[in-house]
N, C-alpha and C positions, 0 to 999 in steps of 0.2 A: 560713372559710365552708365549708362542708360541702356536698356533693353532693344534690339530691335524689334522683339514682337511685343508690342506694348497690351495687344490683345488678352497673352497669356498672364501677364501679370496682372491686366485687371482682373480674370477670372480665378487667378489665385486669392486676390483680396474679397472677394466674393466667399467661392467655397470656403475659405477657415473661416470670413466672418460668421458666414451660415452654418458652421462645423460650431462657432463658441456658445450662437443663440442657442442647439439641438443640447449643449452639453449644460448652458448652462436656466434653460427656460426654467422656470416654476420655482428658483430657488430667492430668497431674499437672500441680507447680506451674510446673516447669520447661516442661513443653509449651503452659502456658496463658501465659506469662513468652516464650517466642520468640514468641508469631501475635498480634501487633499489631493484625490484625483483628478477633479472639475478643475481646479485652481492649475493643475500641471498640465494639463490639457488644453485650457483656455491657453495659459501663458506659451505653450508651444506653438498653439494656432497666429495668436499674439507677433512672436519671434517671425514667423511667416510670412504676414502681413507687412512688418516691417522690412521684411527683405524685398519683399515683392516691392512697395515703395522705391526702395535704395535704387533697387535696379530700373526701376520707370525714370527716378531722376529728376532735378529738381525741375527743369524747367515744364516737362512732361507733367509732374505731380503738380505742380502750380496752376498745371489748366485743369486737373481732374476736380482738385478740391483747394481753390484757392484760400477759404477760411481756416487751412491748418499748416502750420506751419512745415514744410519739410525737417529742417532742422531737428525738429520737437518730433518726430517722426522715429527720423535717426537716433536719435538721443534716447528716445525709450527702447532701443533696439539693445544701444551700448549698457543700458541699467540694466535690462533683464540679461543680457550675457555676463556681464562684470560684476554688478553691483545690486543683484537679486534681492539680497538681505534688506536691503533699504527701503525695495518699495511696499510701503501700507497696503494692506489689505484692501482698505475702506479705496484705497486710487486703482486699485485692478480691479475692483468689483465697478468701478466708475467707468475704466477700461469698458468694460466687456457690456455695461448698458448703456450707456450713453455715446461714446467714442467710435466705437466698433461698428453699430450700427448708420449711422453718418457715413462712413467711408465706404461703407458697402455701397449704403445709395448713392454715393458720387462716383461709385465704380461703376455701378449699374448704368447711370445715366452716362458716361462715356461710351460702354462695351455698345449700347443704343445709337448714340449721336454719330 
């Protein structure tokens, strides 16, 4: 089911993207890998984002950022609730620099267009 204000949920995938860069700026893998609280942090902002997605909806999410899968969206929502243990480090630190930032600017460019 999809959000009527599709607004609020792009500005929610904003602010926690912008909430993981402020927590997790200056650190490599190794400094994001010792602070235990960056990692629960990030990975809460993470949970967020992915909700915010769920509820935009696939067809909605399809126009925001069509290079990502909804699906694969959902799916990292279901690992970090369920199946935490499993995800690598080396893939949430990949999260949060590479992924995170992406969807920001594809939200940004919506909340604009």
């Amino acid at each position: 089911m999809s959000t009527k204000d599709p607004a609020r949920r792009l500005r929610d995938i904003v602010d926690n993207a912008d909430r993981i860069t402020a927590y997790a700026t200056g650190l490599d893998l190794t400094g994001f890998a010792a602070d235990s609280r960056t990692i629960d942090a990030c990975e809460r902002c993470l949970e967020r984002i992915v909700e915010a997605v769920v509820k935009l909806g696939p067809e909605q999410f399809a126009v925001i950022a069509p290079d990502v899968p909804f699906q694969r969206v959902r799916g990292l929502g279901n690992v970090l609730r369920h199946a935490y243990d499993d995800i690598d480090l080396t893939i949430r630190f990949g999260l949060v620099r590479n992924e995170v930032p992406a969807l920001r600017h594809a939200a940004l460019r919506a909340l604009e267009g």
